[in-house]
N, C-alpha and C positions, 0 to 999 in steps of 0.2 A: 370867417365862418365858425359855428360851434361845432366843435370836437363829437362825432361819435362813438359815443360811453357804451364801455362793457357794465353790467349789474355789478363789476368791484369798482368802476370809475376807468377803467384802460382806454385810452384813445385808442382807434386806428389809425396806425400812422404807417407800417410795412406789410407789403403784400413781396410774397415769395411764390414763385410760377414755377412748378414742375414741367418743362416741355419735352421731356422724354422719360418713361421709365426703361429705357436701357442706357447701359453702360458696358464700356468696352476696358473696365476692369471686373473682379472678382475680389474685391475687397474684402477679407474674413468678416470684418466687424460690421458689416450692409450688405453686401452680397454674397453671400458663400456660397459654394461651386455645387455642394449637396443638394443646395435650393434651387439655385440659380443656374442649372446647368443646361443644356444641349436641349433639356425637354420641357422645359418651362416656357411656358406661353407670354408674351409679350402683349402689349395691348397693339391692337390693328389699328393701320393708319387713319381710318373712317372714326374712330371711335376717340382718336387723340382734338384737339379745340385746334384749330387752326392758325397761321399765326393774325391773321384779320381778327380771328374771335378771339385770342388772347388779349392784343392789343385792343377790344373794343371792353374787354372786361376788367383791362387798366385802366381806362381810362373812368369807368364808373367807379371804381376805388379811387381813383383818383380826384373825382366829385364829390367823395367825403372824407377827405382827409388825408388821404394814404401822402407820404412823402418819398416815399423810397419802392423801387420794385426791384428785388433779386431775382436773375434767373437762375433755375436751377436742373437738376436731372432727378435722377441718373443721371448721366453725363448730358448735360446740356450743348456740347460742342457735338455730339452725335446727329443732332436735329438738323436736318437740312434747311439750311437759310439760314440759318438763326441772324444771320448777321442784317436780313431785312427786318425781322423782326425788332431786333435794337434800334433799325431807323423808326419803325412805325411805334414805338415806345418814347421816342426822343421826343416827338412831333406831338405830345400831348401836352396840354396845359393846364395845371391846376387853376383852380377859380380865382388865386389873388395871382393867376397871371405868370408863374413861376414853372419851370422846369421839372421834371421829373429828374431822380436821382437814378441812375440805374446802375444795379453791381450784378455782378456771374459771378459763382463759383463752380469750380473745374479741377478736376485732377490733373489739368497743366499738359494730358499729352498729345492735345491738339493744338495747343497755344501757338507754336513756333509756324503754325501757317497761315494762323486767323486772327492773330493779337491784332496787326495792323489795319484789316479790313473790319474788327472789332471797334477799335479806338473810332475810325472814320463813321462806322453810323453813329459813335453817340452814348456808347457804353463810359458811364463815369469812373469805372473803377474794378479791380480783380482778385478774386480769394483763388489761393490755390492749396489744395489739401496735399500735403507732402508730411509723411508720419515717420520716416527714417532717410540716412544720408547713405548710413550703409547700403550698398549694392543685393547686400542677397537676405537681410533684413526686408530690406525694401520690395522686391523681387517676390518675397514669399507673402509679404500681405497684400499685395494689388493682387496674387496667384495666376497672372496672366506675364509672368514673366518680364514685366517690363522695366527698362531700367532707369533708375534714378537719375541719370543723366540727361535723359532728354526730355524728363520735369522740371531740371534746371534752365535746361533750354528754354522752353516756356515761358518760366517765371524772367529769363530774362528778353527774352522779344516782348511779353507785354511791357515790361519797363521801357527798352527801344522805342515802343510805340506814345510811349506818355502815360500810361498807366498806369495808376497808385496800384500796389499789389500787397497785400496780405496773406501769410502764409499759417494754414492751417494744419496743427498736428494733433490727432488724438491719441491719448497716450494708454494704451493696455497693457497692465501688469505681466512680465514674463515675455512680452512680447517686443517693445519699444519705448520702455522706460529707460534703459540702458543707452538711449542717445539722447537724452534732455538735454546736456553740455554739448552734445557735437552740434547740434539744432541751432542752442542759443548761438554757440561762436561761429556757425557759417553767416547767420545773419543780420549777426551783431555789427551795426557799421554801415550796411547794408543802403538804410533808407526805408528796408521792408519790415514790416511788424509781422513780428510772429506768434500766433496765437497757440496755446495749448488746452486742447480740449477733455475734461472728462469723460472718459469711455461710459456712453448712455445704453439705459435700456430703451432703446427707439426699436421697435415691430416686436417679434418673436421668431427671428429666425439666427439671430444671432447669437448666440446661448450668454448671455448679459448674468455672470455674477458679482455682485458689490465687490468680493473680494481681488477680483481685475480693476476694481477703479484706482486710479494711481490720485490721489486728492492733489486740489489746487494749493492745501497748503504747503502740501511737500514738494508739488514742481516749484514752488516757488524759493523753498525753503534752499532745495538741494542747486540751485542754478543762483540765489543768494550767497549763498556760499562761496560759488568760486568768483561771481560779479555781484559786487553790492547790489541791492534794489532799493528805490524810493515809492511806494506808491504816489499813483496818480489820479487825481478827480476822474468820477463819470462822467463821461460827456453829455449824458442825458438819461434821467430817470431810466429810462426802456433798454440800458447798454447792455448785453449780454457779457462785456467781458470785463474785468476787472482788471487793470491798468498798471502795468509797473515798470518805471524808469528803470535805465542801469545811472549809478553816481557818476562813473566818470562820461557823461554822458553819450552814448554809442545807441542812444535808441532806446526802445522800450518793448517790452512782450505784456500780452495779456493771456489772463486766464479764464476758463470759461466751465464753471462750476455747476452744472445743474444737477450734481446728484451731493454736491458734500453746501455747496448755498445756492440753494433756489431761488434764481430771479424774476416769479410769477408774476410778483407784486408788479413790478413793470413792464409788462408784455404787453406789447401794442402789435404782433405779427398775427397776419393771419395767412394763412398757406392754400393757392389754388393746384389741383394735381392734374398732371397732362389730359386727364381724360376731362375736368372742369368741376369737380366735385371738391365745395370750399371744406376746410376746417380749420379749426379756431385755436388747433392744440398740437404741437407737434407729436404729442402722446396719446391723438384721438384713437378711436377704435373706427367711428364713421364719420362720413360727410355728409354736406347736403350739393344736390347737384342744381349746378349752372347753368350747365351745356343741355338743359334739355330747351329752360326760358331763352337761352341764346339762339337756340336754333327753330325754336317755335313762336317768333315775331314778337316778344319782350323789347317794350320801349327801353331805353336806358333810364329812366326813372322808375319803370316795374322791376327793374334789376336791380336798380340802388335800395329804392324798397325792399326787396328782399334780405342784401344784405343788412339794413340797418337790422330788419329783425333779426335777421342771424348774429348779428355779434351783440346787439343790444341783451340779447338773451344770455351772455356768453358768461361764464361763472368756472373756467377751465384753471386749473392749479394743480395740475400731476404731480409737478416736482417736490412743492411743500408738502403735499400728502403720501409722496411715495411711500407703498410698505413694500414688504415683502408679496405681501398679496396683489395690488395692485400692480407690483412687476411683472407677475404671471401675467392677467390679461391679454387677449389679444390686441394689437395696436397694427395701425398701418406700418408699413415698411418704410424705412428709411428711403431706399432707392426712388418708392412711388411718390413720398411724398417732399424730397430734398431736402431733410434737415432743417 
């Protein structure tokens, strides 16, 4: 089938599904407690897409192109079911006959109960966001007190289970730059790839200054340093992260640079948020909503319609054009619409 083009030429190739915007962290750098606290309104069950209407709205993505769906949150492990939802995800088929790819990512601390019943519906694969090893480093940025340990746990009952698992660190200056080495050598050896992310300006609640970004040259530079690196090919125009062997071969980490090289040019993601409202950017301000044609008798070809117009339209490049100014803007939240 022919690929559908964004106005810079971008296939759609991954749709990412927010199914919850809660979470049962307090993460400074996506949820901070000021915002997110005691009195902040949540979205109501009525008004989240169901897992039937999520899975019917993969499966239209997946009539034009999509290859991969991530689930995401907030904490996507908070959503009850979820683990049918992976089966009714499994169970779809692309037009040349082919499987859906499906990843989650998770802050790992509901892994050690659901990794196994995870694996079984159909789930391909698991990111797990772990930003410090230290205990009360770690402890102080989730702000809900939880401890690093039974993140580990997690990350290793999904491996128990079969699970490719990736592990994601984003690194804020002042805050968890100061365990780069201890990251790489826990899981160096491993089998698991560890990704290190730049601290983004994603919503406006997270007070995002350039001077917190810790750059991908220097994670790489300063973790070079104690272990050679060799870069590694992309795997594919659209990769978000840039690739680096260790020489004595123990694996490899990647980095994932959207504020010091912007990887716009290859963006094939598009992002649906628990309530069903698509966007095209993960630095948009708005959506266009889904859930209204889903639930007001839109055949699955009045949907796919839609979206082609919606992404045929699509002309999204935050990162290449970041200023100053455009930092300001308001943007959706991290939490609402998972990264």
């Amino acid at each position: 089938m022919e690929p559908l083009l964004d106005r810079l030429g971008r296939p759609l190739e991954t749709l990412r599904i927010s199914v919850t915007d809660r979470c049962n962290f307090r993460c400074v750098y996506c949820m901070p407690k000021e915002v997110f606290g005691r009195d902040y309104t949540f979205l109501e069950r009525r008004e989240l897409l169901s897992l039937e209407e999520i899975a019917r709205a993969a499966g239209v993505f997946a009539s034009l192109g999509v290859r991969t769906v991530r689930i995401t949150g907030g904490e996507p492990l908070v959503r009850r079911n979820v683990e049918h939802l992976i089966e009714l995800l499994a169970a779809i088929e692309r037009p040349d006959g082919s499987k859906l790819q499906i990843a989650l990512t998770t802050n790992g601390s509901l892994l050690p109960q659901k990794a196994k019943a995870l694996a079984a519906a159909g789930l391909s694969r698991v990111t797990v966001s772990l930003d410090s090893l230290d205990n009360a480093a770690f402890r102080a940025l989730n702000d809900v007190d939880f401890p690093v340990e039974r993140v580990l746990e997690g990350i290793d009952a999904a491996a128990a289970a079969g699970l490719p698992v990736k592990v994601n660190a984003v690194v804020k200056r002042g805050a968890n730059d100061g365990d780069l080495l201890s990251l790489a050598e826990r899981f160096r050896g491993s089998g698991h790839v560890l990704r290190f992310i730049e601290y983004m300006d994603v919503g406006s609640t997270n007070g995002w200054r350039l001077e917190d970004v810790v750059s991908a040259d220097e994670i790489v530079g300063r973790i070079g340093e104690r272990w050679p690196l060799e870069p590694v090919e992309l795997e594919s125009p659209d990769a978000t992260a840039r690739r680096f062997r260790y020489a004595d071969g123990a694996g490899e980490i990647g980095v994932i640079a959207s504020v010091t090289k912007p990887f716009c040019g290859g963006c094939s993601r598009a992002r649906l948020s628990a309530e069903g409202r698509l966007y095209t950017c993960l630095f948009a301000a708005k959506g266009h909503d889904l859930r209204a044609p889903l639930r007001l008798g839109a055949t699955d070809e009045e949907l796919a319609e839609t979206v082609r117009g919606i992404w045929g339209r699509r002309t999204d490049r935050y990162s290449e054009l970041r200023t100053a100014e455009t930092a300001a803007l308001p943007k959706v939240e991290m939490s609402y619409i998972g990264g």
